[in-house]
C-alpha positions in Angstrom: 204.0 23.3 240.7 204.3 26.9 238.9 200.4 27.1 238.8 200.3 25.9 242.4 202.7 28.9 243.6 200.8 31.3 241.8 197.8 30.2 243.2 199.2 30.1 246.6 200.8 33.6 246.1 197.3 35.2 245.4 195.4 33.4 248.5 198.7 34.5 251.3 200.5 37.7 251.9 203.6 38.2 249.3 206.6 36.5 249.5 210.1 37.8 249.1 211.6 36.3 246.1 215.1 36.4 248.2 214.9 34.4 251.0 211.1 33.3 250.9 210.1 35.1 254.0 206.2 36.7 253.9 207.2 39.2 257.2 208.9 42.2 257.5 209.2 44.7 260.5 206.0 46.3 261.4 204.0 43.6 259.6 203.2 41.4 256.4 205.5 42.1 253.1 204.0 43.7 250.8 206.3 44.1 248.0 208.7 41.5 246.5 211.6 42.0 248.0 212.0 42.5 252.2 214.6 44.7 253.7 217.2 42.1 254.5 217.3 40.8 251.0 217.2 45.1 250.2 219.9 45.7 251.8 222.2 42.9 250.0 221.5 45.6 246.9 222.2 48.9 248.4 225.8 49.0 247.4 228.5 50.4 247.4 229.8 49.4 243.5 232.9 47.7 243.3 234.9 46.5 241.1 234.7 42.8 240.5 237.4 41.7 237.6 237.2 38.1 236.3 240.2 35.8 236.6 241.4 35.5 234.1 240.4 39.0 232.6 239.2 38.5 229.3 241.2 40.7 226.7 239.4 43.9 225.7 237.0 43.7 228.9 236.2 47.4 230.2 236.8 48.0 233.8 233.6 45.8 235.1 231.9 47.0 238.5 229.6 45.8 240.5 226.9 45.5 243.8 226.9 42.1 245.2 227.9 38.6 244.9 225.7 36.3 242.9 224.9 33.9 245.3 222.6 33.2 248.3 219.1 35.7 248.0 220.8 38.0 245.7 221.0 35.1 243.3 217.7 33.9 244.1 216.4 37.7 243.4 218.2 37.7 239.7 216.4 34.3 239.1 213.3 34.9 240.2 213.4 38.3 237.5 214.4 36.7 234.9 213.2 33.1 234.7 209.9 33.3 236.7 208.1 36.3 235.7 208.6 38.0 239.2 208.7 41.7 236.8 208.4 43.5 240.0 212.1 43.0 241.0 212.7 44.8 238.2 213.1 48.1 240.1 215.3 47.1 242.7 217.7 45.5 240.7 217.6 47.7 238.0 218.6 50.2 241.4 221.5 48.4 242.4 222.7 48.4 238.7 222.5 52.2 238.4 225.1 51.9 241.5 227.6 50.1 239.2 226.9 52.3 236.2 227.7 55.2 238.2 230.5 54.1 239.5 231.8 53.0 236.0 231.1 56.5 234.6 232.6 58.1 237.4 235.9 55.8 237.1 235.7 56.8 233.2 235.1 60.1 233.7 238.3 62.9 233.2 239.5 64.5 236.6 237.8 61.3 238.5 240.8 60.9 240.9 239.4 62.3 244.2 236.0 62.7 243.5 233.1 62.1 245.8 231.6 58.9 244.4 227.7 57.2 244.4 224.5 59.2 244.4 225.7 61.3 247.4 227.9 63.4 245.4 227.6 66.8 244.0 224.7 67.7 241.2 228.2 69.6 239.4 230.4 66.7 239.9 227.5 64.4 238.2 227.7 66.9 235.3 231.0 66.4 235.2 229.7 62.9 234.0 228.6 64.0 230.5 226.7 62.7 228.0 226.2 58.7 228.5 224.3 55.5 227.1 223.8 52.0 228.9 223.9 49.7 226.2 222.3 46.0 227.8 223.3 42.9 226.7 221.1 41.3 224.3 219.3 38.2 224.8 218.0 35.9 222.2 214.8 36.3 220.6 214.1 32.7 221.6 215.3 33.4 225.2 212.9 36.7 225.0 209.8 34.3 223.6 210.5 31.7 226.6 210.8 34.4 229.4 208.1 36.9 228.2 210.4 39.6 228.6 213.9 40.6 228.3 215.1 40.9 231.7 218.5 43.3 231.4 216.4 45.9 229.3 214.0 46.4 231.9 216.5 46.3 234.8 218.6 48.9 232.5 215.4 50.9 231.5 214.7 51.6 236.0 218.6 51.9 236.2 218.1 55.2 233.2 215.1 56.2 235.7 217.1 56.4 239.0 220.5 58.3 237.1 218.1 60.8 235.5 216.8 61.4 238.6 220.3 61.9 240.6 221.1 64.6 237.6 223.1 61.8 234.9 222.3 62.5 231.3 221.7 59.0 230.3 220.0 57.2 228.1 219.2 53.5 227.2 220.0 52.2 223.8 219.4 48.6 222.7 222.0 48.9 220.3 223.3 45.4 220.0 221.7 41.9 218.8 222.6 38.5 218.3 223.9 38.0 214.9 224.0 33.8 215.2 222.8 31.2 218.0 225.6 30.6 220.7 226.0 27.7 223.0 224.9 27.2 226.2 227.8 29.4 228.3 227.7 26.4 231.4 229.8 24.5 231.9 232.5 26.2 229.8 235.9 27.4 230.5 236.4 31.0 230.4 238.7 30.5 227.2 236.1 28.3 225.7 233.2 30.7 226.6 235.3 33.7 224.6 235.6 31.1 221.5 231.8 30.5 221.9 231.1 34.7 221.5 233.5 35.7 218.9 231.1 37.8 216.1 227.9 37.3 218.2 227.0 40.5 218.2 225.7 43.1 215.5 225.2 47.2 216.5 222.1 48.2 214.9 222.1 51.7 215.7 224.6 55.0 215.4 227.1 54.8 218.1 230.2 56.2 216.9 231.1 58.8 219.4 228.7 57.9 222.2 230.4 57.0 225.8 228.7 53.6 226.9 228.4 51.3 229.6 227.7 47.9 228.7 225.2 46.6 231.2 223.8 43.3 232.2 222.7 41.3 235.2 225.7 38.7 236.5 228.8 39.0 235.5 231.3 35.5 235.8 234.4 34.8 232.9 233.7 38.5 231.4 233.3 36.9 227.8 230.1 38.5 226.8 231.1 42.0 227.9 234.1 41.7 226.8 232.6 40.7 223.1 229.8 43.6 223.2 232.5 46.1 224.3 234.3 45.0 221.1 231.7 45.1 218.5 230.8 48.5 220.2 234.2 50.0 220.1 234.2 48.9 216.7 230.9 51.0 215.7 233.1 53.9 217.1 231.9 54.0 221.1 233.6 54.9 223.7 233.1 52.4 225.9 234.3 53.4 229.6 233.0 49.7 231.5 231.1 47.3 232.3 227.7 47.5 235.3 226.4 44.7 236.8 224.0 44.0 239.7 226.2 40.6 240.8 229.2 38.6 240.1 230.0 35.0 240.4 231.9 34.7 243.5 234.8 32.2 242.0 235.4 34.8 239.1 236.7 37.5 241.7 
């Protein structure tokens, strides 16, 4: 059936990876995502806390709900290979990073927030590192790709360019196997993490947002922001592109 799309992708005009459709005003699509599906990315970041809140879980924000296209969009990135979603997602994650340094940020009450404000009020920002969730090696084999790195990687591109002095640093790994998170409870899946992650580079000092793609009980932040803070990182919150609508 995989070979079969792939086959049917080259021979017909793209498809959105959203909602499926091959149209989009003023003729055929002809990127991965149309500008419905677009526009269930552009934002504005929210915040989108778990319930119940893990302990130790920075403030977590978010662009959309992970359901519908939007969920279909995440999927399509990270199970099937569709790479080029990469961009727009890894856009609607530099929304929620934003927003969490802005939040974190000294002086942040009444500030104009998103890419609309100031270049002085972004350098207000400071110094700043997304740190993305790891994935297992195994997981990275299976996929051909780790999927948060690269959405982090365009989500560095598009702060750089709004005047953020960010970086990406893949400073966690898994130490040990976990089990499958589904189907667990949100206390089980914080039993599940505990010690899961190493820090394998220098972040004592460094102000990070921990980013990933979904976000739904808060456990695996909540377990990266831990073994971060315990390298010595600041870590101000949590950026995500959706969250699990029964977790609000």
């Amino acid at each position: 059936m995989r070979l079969f799309d792939t086959l049917l992708d080259l021979a017909l005009p793209q498809r959105c990876a959203g909602c499926g459709t091959r149209d989009q005003p003023g003729g055929v699509l002809d990127q991965p995502i149309c500008t419905v599906c677009a526009a269930l990315l552009s934002g504005p970041a929210h915040r989108a806390a778990p319930v119940p809140v893990p302990p130790g879980l920075p403030p977590p924000w978010t662009v959309s709900a992970y359901e519908g296209p939007v969920q279909a969009l995440i999927v399509a990135h990270k199970e099937r290979g569709r790479t080029g979603l990469a961009r727009p997602l890894g856009q609607a994650l530099a929304m929620s990073a934003l927003a969490a340094l802005e939040a974190g940020s000294p002086g942040s009450a009444g500030r104009e927030r998103g890419f609309s404000g100031s270049h002085s009020a972004v350098e207000g920002l400071g110094v700043a590192v997304l740190v993305p969730v790891p994935s297992s090696a195994m997981a990275v084999r299976e996929r051909g790709h780790d999927a948060t790195r690269r959405m982090a990687s365009f989500a560095v591109r598009e702060l750089r360019a709004a005047g953020v002095r960010v970086t990406r640093v893949d400073a966690l790994r898994q130490r040990r196997r976990v089990a499958d998170q589904a189907g667990l409870s949100s206390a089980a899946r914080a039993v599940n993490l505990v010690g899961a992650f190493e820090v394998v580079a220098p972040m004592a000092g460094r102000r990070v947002v921990v980013v990933d793609d979904v976000i739904t009980s808060g456990a695996t932040s909540a377990e990266a922001a831990r073994a971060l803070r315990a390298a010595g990182a600041d870590v101000v919150g949590v950026a995500t592109v959706a969250a699990t609508p029964r977790k609000w």
